[in-house]
C-alpha positions as CSV (number, residue, x, y, z in Angstrom):
1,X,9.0,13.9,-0.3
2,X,12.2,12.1,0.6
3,X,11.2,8.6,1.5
4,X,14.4,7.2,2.7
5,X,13.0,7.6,6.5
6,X,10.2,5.7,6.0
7,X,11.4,3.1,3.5
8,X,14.5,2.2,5.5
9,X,12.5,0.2,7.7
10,X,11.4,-2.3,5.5
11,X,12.7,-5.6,6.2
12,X,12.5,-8.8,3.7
13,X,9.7,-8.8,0.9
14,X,7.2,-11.0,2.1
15,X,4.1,-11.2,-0.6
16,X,2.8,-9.4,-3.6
17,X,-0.9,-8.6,-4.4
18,X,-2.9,-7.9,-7.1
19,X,-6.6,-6.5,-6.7
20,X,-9.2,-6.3,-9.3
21,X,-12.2,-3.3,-9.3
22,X,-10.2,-2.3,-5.6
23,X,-11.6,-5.7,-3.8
24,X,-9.1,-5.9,-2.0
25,X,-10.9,-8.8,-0.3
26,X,-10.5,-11.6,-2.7
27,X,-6.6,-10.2,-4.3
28,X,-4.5,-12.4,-5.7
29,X,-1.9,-13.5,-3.0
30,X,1.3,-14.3,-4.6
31,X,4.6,-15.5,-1.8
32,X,8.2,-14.5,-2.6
33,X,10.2,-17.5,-4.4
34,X,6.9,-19.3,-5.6
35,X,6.1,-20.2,-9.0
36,X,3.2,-18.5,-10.5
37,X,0.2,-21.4,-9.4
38,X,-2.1,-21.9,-12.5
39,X,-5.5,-20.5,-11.0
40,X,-3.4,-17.6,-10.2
41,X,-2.3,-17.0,-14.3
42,X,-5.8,-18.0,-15.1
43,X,-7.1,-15.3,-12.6
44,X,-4.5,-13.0,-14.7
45,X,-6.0,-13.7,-17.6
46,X,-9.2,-13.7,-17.4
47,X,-9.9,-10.5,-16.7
48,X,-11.7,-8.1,-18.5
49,X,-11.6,-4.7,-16.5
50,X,-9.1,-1.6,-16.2
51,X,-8.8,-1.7,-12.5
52,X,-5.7,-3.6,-11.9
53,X,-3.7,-3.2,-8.8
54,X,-0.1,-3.9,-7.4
55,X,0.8,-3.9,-3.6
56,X,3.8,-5.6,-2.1
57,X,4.2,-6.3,1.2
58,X,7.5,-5.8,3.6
59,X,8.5,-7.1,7.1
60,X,8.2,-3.8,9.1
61,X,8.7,-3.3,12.8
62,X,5.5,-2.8,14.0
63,X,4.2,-5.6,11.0
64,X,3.6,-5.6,7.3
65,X,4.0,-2.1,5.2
66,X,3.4,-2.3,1.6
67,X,4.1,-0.2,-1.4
68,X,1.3,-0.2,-4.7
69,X,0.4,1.2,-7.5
70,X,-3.0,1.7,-9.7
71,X,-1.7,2.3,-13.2
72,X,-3.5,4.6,-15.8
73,X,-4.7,2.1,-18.5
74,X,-6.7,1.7,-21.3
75,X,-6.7,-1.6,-22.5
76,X,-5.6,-4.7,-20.0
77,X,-2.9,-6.9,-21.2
78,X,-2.3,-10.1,-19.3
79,X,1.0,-10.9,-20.4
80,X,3.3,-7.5,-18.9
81,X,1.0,-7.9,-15.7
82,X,2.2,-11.5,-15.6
83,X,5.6,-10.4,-16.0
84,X,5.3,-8.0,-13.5
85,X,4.6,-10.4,-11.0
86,X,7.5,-12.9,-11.8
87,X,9.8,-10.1,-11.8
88,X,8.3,-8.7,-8.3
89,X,7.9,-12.1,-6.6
90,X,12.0,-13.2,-8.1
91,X,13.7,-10.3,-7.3
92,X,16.7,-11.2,-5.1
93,X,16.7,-7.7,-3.8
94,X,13.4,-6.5,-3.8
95,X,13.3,-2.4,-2.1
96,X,11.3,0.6,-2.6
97,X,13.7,1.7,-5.6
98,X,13.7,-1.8,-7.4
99,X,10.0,-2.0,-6.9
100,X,9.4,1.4,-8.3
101,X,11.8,0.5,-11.6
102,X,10.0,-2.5,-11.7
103,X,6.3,-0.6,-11.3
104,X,7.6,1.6,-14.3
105,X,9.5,-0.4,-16.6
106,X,7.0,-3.2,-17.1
107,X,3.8,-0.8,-16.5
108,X,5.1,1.7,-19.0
109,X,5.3,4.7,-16.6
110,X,7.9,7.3,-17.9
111,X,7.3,9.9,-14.9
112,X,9.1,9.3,-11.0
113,X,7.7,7.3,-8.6
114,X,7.3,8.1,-4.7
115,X,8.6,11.8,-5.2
116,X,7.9,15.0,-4.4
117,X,4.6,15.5,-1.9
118,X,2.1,12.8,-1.8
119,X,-1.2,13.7,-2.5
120,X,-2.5,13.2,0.1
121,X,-2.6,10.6,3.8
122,X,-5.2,8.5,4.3
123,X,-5.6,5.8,7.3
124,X,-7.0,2.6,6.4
125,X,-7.6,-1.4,7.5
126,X,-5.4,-3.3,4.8
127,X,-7.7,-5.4,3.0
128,X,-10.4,-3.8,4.1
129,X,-9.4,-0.2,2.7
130,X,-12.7,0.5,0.8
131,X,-15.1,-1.4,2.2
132,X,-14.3,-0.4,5.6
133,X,-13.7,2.9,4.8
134,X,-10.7,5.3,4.9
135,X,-10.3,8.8,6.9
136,X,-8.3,11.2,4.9
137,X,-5.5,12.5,7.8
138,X,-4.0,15.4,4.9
139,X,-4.9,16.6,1.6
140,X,-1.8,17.9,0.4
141,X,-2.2,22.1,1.2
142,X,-2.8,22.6,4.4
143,X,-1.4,21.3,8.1
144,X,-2.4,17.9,9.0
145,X,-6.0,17.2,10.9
146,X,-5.3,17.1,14.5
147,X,-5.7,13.7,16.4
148,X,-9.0,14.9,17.3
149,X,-10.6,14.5,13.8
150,X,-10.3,10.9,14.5
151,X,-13.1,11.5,17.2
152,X,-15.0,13.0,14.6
153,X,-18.0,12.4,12.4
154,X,-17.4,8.4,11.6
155,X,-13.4,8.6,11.6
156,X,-13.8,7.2,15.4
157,X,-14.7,3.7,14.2
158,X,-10.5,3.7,13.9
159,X,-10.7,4.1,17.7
160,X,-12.3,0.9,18.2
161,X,-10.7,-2.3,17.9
162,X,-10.4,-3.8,14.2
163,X,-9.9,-7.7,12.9
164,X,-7.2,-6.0,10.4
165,X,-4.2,-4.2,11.1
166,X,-4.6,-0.4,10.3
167,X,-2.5,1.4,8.3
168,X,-1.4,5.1,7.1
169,X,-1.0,5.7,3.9
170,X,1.2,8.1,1.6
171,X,-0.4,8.6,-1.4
172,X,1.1,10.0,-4.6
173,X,-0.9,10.7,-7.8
174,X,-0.6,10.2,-11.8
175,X,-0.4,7.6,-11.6
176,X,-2.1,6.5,-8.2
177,X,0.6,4.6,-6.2
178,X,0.9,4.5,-2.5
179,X,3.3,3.7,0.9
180,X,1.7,2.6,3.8
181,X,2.8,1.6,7.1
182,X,1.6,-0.2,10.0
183,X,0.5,2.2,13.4
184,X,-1.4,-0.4,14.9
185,X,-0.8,-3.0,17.7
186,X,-2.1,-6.4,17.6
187,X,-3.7,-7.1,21.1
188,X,-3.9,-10.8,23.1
189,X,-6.9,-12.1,21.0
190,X,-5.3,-11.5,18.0
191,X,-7.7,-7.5,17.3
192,X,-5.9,-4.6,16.2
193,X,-5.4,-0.9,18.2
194,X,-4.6,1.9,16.8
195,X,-1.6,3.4,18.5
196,X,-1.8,7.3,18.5
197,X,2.3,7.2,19.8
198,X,3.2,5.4,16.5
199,X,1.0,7.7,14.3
200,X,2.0,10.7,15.9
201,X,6.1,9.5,15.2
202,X,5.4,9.1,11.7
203,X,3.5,12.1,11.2
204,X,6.8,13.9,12.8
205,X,9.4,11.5,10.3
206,X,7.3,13.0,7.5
207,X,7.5,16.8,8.3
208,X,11.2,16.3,9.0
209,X,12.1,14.8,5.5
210,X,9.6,16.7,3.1
């Protein structure tokens, strides 16, 4: 997949991430240009899983996209993961292609990153992805659901309105690592609405460019 038409509008890097066991919920939530607090390193530190996350976040036109990564690993080791973080949350010219070198050099990862067909789309509330639930849009082999399979078994709750922006994600595998973009609109009391224009668009940018 070429992602030039979808990364290109990314603004300025805004936040980075990280998320323990997927809870989203309670993630670290590091700012561009800030030191590294300590209950943050001691967070880093402490613990004791395999389930370590990366997402950062980018000024996008319709709100916040992000780009992240679940890396394969055995054995956590604070110290790369706290490099990682400095180097993300530093970078004067933080993109999808520097994050993706960053992603690999300090997580190990010899293979491309956001190449080739993602494994699959997914639509999800950031923050909320798991808990809340994400519906699967395309799995990779066949043509994409039609809008009407948001109507459909539970998949309409993304209908309704949300207290988190909703997002569509393009998800690549081995490892797991992801770009997702906003195609919501944030309403006069602050609730999110899916906007089936703005999905529909970006289901169009994909089919042109893969």
């Amino acid at each position: 997949m070429n992602t030039t038409n979808l990364s290109k509008k990314l603004g300025k890097p805004l936040y980075v991430q990280v998320g323990f066991d997927g809870v989203w919920e309670t993630a670290l939530h590091l700012p561009m240009f800030t030191p590294l607090q300590a209950e943050d390193k001691a967070a880093l530190y402490a613990y004791q899983g395999t389930d370590v996350a990366f997402e950062v976040f980018f000024e996008h036109p319709y709100g916040e996209a992000f780009v992240g990564i679940r890396p394969q690993i055995k054995a956590y080791e604070p110290l790369p993961v706290e490099q990682l973080v400095i180097a993300l949350t530093h970078h004067p010219q933080l993109d999808l292609l520097v994050v993706a070198k960053l992603f690999s050099e300090y997580l190990g990862i010899e293979q491309p990153l956001f190449v080739g067909l993602p494994a699959h789309i997914e639509m999800g509330l950031v923050n909320l992805w798991n808990s809340f639930g994400q519906v699967i849009l395309w799995h990779g082999k066949a043509d994409a659901y039609p809008i009407e399979h948001l109507a459909s078994n539970d998949a309409n709750r993304y209908l309704q309105l949300q207290e988190k922006p909703i997002g569509i994600e393009f998800a690549f595998a081995h490892p797991h690592h992801w770009l997702a973009v906003p195609v919501s609109k944030q309403t006069q009391d602050g609730l999110h609405q899916l906007d089936l224009e703005r999905l529909s668009q970006i289901f169009v940018a994909f089919a042109e460019y893969s």
